[in-house]
C-alpha positions in Angstrom: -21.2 2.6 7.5 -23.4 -0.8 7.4 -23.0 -3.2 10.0 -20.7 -5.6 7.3 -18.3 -3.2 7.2 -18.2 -2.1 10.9 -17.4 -6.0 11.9 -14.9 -6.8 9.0 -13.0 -3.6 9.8 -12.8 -4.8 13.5 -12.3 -8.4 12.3 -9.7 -7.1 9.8 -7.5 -4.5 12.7 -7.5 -7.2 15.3 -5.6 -9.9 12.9 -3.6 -7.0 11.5 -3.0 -6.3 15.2 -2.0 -9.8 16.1 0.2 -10.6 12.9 2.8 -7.8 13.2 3.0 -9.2 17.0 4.9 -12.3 15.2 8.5 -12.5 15.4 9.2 -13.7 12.3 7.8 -11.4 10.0 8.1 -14.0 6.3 7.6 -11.8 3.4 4.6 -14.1 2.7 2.7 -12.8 6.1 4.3 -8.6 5.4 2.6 -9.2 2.3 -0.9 -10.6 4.2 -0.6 -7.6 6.8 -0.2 -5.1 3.8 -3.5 -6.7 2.1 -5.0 -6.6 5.5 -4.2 -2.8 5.5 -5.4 -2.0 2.3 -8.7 -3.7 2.3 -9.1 -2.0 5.6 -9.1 1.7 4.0 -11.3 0.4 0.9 -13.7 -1.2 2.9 -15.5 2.1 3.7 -15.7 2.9 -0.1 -16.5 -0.4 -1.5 -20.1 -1.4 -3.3 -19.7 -4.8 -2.5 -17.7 -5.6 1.1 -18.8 -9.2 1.1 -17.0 -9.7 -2.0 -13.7 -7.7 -1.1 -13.8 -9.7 2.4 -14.3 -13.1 0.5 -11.2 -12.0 -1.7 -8.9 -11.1 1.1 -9.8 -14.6 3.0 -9.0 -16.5 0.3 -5.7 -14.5 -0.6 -4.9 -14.8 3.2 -5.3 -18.8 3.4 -3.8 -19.0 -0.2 -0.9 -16.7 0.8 -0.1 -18.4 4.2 -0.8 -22.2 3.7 2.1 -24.3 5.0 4.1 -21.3 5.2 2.5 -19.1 8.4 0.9 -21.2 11.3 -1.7 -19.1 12.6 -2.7 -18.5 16.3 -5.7 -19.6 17.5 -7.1 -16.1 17.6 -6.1 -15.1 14.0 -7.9 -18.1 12.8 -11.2 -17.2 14.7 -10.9 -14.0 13.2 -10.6 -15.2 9.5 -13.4 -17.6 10.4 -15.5 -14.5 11.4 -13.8 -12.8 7.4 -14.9 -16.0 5.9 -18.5 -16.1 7.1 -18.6 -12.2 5.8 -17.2 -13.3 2.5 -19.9 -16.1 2.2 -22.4 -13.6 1.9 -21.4 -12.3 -1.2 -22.7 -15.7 -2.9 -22.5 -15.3 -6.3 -20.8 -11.9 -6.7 -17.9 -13.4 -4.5 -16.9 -15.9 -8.0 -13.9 -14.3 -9.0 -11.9 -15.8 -11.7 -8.7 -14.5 -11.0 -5.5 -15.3 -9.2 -5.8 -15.4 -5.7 -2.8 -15.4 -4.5 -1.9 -11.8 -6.4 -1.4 -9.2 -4.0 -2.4 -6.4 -7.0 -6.0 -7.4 -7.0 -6.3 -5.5 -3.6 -4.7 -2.0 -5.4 -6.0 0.3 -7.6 -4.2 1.0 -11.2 -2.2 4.3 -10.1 -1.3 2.8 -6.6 1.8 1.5 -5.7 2.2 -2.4 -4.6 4.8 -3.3 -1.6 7.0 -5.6 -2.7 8.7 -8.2 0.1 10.6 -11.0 -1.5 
C-alpha cells in the first residue's frame, strides 16, 4: 500500500471516528460517515486514490455545508483529505454531481439510504 493511501485511510478512520461521537446524528452527516466507510475499503483497491480522496472531500463539504458544524479536529483532517485530493490535478475534474452519495458505490452494491 503506497504512502497516499496509508495517510488518507488514517485521515479517513479518525473523522469517521470523531463524527459518529456526535450526538446528533442528521441524516446528512450518516450519509458523510457511510461515504467515509466506503471510500475507506476502496481505497486499497483504487488506481487513482488522489482522485477518490478529492471526490470524498468535496462530497463531504458539499454534503455538510450549513447543515453539520465541524469540530476543529474533523476539519484538520479534511484539510489533510483535501491536500491528498489536490494531487490528483487533472484526473481529480470530475463532471458529476457531488453531492450524490452513489458515485462512491459500485453498480451491484447497495446505497444506505437516511432521509
Amino acid at each position: 500500500m503506497t504512502d497516499i493511501k496509508k495517510q488518507a485511510k488514517q485521515d479517513i478512520h479518525e473523522l469517521y471516528d470523531g463524527l459518529k461521537k456526535y450526538e446528533d446524528q442528521s441524516p446528512e452527516l450518516m450519509d458523510i460517515t457511510d461515504v467515509l466507510q466506503q471510500v475507506y475499503h476502496t481505497l486499497d483497491t483504487t488506481k487513482n486514490p488522489e482522485a477518490l480522496v478529492n471526490k470524498l472531500t468535496k462530497y463531504i463539504y458539499i454534503s455538510g455545508f450549513k447543515k453539520i458544524t465541524f469540530a476543529p479536529a474533523e476539519n484538520k483532517l479534511l484539510a489533510n483529505l483535501g491536500a491528498i485530493g489536490q494531487r490528483a490535478g487533472l484526473n481529480g475534474a470530475y463532471g458529476s454531481d457531488y453531492s450524490d452519495k452513489s458515485q462512491f458505490y459500485g453498480y451491484k452494491e447497495e446505497v444506505p439510504r437516511h432521509s
